[in-house]
C-alpha atoms as one frame of an Amber mdcrd trajectory, in Angstrom:
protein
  -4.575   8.529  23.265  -2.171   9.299  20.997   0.016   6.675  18.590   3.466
   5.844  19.282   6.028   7.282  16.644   8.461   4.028  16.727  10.919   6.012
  14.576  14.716   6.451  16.069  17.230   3.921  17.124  16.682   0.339  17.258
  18.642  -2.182  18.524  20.151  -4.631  15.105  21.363  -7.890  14.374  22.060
  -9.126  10.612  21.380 -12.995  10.555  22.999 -14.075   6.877  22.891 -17.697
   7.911  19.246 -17.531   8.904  19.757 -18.839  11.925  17.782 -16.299  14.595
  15.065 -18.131  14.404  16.559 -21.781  15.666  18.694 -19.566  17.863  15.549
 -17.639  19.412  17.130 -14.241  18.783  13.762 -12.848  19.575  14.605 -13.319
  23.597  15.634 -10.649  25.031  19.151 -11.714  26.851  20.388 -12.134  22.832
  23.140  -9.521  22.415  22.063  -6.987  19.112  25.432  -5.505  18.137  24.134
  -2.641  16.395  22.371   0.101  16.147  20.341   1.967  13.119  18.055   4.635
  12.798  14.883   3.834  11.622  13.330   4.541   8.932  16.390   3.696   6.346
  17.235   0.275   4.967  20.446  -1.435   6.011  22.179  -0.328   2.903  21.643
   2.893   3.261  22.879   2.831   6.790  25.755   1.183   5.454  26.049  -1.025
   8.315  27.524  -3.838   6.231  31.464  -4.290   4.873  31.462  -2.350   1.704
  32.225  -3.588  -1.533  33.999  -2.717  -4.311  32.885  -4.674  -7.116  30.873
  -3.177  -8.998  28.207  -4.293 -12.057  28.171  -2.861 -15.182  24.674  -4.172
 -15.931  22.563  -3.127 -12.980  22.576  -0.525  -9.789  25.380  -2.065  -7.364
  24.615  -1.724  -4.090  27.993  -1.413  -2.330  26.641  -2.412   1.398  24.268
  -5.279  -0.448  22.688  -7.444   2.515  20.440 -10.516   1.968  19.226 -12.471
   4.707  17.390 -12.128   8.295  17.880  -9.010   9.629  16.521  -8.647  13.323
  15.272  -5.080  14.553  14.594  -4.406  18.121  13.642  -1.660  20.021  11.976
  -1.075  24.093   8.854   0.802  24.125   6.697   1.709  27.252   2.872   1.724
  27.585   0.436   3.816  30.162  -1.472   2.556  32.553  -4.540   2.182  30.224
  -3.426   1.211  27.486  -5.674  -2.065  28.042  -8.179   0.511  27.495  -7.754
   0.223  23.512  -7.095  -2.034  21.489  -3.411  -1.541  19.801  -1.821  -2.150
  15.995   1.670  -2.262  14.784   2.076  -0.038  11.633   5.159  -0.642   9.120
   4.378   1.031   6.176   6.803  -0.947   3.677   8.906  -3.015   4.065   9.946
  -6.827   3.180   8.702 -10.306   4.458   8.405  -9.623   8.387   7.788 -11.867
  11.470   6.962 -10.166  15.122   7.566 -10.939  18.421   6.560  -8.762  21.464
   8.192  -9.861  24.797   9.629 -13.164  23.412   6.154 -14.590  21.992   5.670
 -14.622  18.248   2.739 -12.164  16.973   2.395 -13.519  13.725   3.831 -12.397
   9.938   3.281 -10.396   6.929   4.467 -10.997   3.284   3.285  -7.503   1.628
   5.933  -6.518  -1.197   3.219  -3.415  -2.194   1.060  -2.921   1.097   1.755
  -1.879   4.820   1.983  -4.212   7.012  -0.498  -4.501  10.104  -0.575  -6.225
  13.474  -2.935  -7.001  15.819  -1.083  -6.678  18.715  -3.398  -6.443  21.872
  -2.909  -9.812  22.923   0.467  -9.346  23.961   1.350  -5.865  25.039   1.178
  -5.092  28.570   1.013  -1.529  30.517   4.803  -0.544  31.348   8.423  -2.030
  29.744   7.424  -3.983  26.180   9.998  -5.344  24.146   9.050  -5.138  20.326
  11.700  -7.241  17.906  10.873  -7.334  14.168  12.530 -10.220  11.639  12.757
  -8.944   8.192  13.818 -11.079   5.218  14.741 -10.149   2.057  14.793 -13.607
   0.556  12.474 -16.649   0.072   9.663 -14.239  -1.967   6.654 -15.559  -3.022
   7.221 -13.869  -6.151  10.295 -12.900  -8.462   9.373  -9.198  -7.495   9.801
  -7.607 -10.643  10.672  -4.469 -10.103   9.780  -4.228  -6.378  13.131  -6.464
  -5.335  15.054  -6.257  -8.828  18.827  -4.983  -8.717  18.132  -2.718 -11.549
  15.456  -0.306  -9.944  15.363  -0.145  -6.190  17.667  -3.278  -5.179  17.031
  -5.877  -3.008  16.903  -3.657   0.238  16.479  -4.965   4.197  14.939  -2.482
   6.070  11.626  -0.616   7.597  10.535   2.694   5.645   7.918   5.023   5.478
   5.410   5.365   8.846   6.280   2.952  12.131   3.746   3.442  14.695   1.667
   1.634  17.227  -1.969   3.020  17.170  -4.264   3.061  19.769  -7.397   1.741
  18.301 -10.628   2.408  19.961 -13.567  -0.679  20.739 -16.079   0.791  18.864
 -14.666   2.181  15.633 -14.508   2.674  11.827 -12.707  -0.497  10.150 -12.636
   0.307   6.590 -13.859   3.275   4.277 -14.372   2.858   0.509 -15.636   5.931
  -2.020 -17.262   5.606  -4.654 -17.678   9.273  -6.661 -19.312   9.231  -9.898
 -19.089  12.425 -11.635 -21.724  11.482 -14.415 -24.380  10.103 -11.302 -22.821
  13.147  -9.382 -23.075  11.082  -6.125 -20.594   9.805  -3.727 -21.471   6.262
  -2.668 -19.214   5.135   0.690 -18.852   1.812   1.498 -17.431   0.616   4.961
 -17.249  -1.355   7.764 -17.417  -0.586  11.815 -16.845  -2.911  14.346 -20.559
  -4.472  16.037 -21.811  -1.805  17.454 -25.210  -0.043  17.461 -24.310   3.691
  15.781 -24.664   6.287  14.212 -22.332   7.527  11.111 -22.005  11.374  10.187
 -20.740  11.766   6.878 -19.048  15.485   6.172 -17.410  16.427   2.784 -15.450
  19.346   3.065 -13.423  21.566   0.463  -9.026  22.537   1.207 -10.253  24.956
   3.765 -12.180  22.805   5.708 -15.251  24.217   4.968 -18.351  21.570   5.043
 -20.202  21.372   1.803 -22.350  18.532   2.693 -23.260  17.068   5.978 -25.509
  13.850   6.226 -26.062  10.990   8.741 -26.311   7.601   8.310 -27.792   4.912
  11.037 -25.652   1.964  11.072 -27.492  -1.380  11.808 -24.302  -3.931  11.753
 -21.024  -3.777  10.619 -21.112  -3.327   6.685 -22.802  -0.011   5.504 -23.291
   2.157   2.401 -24.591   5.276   1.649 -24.894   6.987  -1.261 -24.665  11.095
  -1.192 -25.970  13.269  -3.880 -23.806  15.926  -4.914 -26.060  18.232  -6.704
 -23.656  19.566  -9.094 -21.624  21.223  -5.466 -18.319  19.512  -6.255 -15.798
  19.992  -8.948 -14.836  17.258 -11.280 -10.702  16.411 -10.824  -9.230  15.581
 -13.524  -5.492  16.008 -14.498  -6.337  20.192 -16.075  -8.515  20.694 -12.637
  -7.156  18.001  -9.827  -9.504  19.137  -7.432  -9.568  17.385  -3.900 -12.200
  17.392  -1.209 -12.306  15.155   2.299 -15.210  13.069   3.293 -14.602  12.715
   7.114 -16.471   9.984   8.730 -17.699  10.342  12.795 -19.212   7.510  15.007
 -21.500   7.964  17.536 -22.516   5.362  19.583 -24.271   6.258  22.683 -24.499
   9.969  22.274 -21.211  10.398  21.944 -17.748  10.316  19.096 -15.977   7.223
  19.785 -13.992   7.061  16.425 -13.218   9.539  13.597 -11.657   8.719  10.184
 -11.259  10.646   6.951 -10.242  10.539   3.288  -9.242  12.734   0.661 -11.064
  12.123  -2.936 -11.830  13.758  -5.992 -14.804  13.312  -8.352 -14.357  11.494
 -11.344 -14.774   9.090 -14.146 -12.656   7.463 -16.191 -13.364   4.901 -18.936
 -13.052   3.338 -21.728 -14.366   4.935 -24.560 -14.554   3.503 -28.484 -11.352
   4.918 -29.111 -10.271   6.731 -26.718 -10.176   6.712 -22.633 -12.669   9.114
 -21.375 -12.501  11.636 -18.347 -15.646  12.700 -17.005 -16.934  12.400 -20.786
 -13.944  13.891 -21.979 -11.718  12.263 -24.444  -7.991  12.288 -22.952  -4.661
  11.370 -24.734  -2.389   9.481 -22.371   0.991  10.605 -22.417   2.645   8.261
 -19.868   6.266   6.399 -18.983   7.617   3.356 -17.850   8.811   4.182 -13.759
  10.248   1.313 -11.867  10.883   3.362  -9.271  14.683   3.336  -9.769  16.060
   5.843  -7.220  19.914   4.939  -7.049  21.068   7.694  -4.234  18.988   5.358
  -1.886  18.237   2.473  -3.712  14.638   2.730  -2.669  11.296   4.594  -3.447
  10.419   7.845  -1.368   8.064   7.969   1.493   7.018  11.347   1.653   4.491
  13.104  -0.762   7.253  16.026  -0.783   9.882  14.255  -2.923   7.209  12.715
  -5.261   5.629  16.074  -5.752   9.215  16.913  -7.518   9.725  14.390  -9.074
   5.737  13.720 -10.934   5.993  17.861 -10.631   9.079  17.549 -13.174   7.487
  15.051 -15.299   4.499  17.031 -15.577   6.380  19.915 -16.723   7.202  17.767
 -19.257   3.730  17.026 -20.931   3.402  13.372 -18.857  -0.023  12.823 -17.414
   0.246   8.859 -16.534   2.881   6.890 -15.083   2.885   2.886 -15.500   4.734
   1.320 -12.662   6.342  -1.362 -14.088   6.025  -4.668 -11.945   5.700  -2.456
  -8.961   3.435  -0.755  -6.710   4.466   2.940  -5.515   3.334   3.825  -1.628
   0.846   6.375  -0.587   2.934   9.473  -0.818   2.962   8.754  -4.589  -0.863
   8.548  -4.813  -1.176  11.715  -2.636   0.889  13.288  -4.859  -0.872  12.350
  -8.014  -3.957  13.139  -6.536  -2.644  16.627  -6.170  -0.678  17.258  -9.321
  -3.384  15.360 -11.840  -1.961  12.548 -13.169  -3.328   9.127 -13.724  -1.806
   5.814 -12.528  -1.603   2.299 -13.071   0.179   0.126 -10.677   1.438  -3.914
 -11.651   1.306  -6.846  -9.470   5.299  -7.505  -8.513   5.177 -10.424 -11.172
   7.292 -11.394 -14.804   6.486 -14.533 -15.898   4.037 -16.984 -16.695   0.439
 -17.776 -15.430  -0.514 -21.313 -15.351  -3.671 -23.504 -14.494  -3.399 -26.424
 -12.227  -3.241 -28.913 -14.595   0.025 -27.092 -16.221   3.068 -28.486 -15.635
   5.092 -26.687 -13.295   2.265 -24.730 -11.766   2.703 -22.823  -8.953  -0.349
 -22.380  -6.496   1.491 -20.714  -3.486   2.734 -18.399  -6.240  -0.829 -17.481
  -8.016  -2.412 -17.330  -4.937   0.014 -14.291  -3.281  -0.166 -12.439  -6.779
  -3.778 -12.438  -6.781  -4.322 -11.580  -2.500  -1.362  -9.090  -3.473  -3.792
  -7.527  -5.762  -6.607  -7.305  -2.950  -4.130  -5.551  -1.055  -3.132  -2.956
  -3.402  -7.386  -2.441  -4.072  -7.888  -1.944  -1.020  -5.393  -0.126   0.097
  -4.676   2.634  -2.669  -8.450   2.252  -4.037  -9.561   5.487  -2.729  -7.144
   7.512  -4.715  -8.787   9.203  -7.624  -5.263   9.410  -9.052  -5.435   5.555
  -9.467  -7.440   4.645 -12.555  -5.503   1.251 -13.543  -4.320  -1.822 -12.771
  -2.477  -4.229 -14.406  -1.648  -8.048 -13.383   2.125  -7.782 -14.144   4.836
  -7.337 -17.040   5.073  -9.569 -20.166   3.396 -12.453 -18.880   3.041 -15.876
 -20.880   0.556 -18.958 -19.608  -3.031 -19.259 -19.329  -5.389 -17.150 -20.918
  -8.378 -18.759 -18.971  -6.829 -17.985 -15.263  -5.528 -14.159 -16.409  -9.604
 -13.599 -17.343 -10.837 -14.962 -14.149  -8.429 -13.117 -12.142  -9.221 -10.036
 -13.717 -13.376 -10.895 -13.565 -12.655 -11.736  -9.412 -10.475  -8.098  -9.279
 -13.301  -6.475 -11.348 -16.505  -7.722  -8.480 -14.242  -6.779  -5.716 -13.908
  -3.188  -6.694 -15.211  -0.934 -10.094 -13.535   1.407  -9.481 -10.397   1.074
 -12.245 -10.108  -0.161 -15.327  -8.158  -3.444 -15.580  -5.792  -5.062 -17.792
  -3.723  -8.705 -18.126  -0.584  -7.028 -18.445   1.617  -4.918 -20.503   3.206
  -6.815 -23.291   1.501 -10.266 -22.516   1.883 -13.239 -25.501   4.129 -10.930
 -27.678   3.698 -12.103 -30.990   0.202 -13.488 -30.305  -1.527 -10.636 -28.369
  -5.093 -11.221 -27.583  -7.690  -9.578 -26.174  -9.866 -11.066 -23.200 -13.350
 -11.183 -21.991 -12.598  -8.930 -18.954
């Protein structure tokens, strides 16, 4: 079955007193007064009273809105749809809450990461009403750059992919790759739903031709398998990005019940005595400071198109790493790294200070969604050999102790990068940690 492209018109209502929620604007005999085409933000729709004030010190956003904004929109099912199980996909966006046919389906806080629901429970076959509450206020975090008025602006709205998938029972939950050009292997690392299987593991070049086939029986739901290469794959690197695809088939019971893949390119990158190393190579890192400050729409770009132009122009230039300050670009930006060569290092949303819980004025609500925020990011963008970095944020002040165990818990979770405290951290007193 195919997914549901949720893209179009949906039904709006902007809630500046936050009061849909009291009100239960999620019913469906609440009148939405108007209507937007999704994906755009409601500035850019320009669906608020303009204004004419502007700041001298910062992007103005001359249809600003901050607040609960409610999005709502009728979508029917088949007759099977029981048949699968089903997931709401918003690929950015700001702190949402869902309701399908007047129940709430739970809520997502992702500044960097898509957000995805579970929504099986409560879709039906037929007429389902889908509303989505998004706020752009009450953060977990100051946002840095992700929310800041001087890079993207504080923006209400739903970008980038909105689907509902049909998800098959038996299927592939998670794939992680692990290529090592000096090993010249490809470890992968995943996770299927309990099911007795069996996993076939292609790698294929651009034109879809299969350079390696293998097969992998699957005894419960974690796996790994590592792949030798034998020297039949390219190293990528920013002078040769080279890209294959590793696509991943299940078979349970003779026969395909789920199919996945990802692109990847084969690579290390580390740090060397005095220099970063690619592949063994010494490389010079000729990067900039992007906060992702695009003022025609006050927001990032979605598609790999635009960021092909824009890290296509940069490259032109002599750049070969971008350092996103405080921010976290979305997949189009990673695809088009991956493509064009050039090495990234993505923040947490976070400016400020780290403290232990003993400090006074620590904030554990706060630490804790900076450091799951950082899971997210790992696990979502990991696979990318454009990304090489991470960093925990911009100029950050506090505990020493808590920055080194949040980069030790970042570094078991995944190898894959190279990880830092932060750009700029203790300014007059830099220092360099354990991890």
């Amino acid at each position: 079955m195919d997914k549901i492209n949720l893209h179009g018109s949906w039904e709006l209502l902007l809630d500046e007193e936050q009061q849909g929620i009291k009100e239960h604007f999620y019913k469906s005999e609440t009148p939405f007064p108007k209507q937007i085409q999704l994906p755009t933000t409601i500035s850019e729709a320009k669906l608020t009273p303009r204004r004419d004030l502007a700041s001298t010190d910062h992007l103005t956003d001359p249809y600003a809105f901050e607040g609960f904004a409610w999005y709502r929109k009728t979508v029917f099912l088949p007759d099977n749809c029981k048949d699968y199980d089903w997931e709401l996909y918003l690929e950015r966006t700001r702190i949402t809450q869902l309701y399908i046919n007047g129940v709430e389906a739970g809520s997502f806080d992702s500044l960097c990461t898509p957000h995805c629901y579970p929504v099986t429970p409560w879709i039906k076959s037929g007429e389902n009403q889908i509303v989505i509450l998004v706020k752009n206020i009450g953060y977990p975090t100051n946002g840095g750059h992700m929310t800041s008025p001087d890079t993207q602006t504080n923006w209400n709205g739903l970008l980038g992919a909105l689907e509902l998938r049909p998800l098959p029972r038996e299927r592939i939950l998670s794939l992680r790759l692990y290529p090592s050009f000096s090993g010249q292997s490809l470890t992968v690392r995943g996770r299927i739903t309990p099911c007795a299987g069996k996993l076939e593991l292609l790698i294929q070049d651009a034109g879809e031709n299969i350079i390696i086939r293998t097969f992998h029986q699957t005894e419960n739901s974690d796996f790994e398998c590592r792949i030798p290469l034998e020297n039949k794959l390219l190293p990528w690197s920013e002078y040769n990005p080279v890209l294959y695809q590793l696509k991943a088939v299940l078979y349970t019971g003779g026969t395909a019940a789920d199919e996945c893949s990802q692109s990847f390119g084969i690579r290390d990158f580390e740090a060397g005595k005095h220099h970063f190393l690619v592949n063994g190579d010494p490389v010079f890192l000729r990067g900039k400071h992007d906060g992702m400050i695009f003022p025609l729409t006050g927001y990032a770009p979605m598609n790999t198109e635009e960021w092909l132009k824009v890290m296509g122009t940069a490259k032109d230039y002599g750049i070969n790493h971008y350092r996103f300050h405080t921010c976290c670009p979305p997949e189009a930006a990673f695809q088009a790294a991956d493509q064009l060569g050039i090495y990234l290092e993505p923040e947490l949303p976070f400016w400020g200070t780290v403290t232990s819980p003993s400090q006074e004025g620590h904030n554990e609500e706060l630490q804790q969604y900076l450091i799951t925020e950082g899971f997210r990011i790992l696990d979502t963008f990991g696979n990318h050999p454009s990304f090489v970095m991470f960093s925990l944020g911009n100029e950050l002040w506090g505990s020493k102790e808590v920055l080194n165990g949040i980069l030790k818990a970042y570094k078991a979770h995944d190898k894959r990068h190279l990880y830092v405290q932060g750009s700029n951290n203790f300014q007059f007193t830099p220092c360099i940690l354990p991890e």
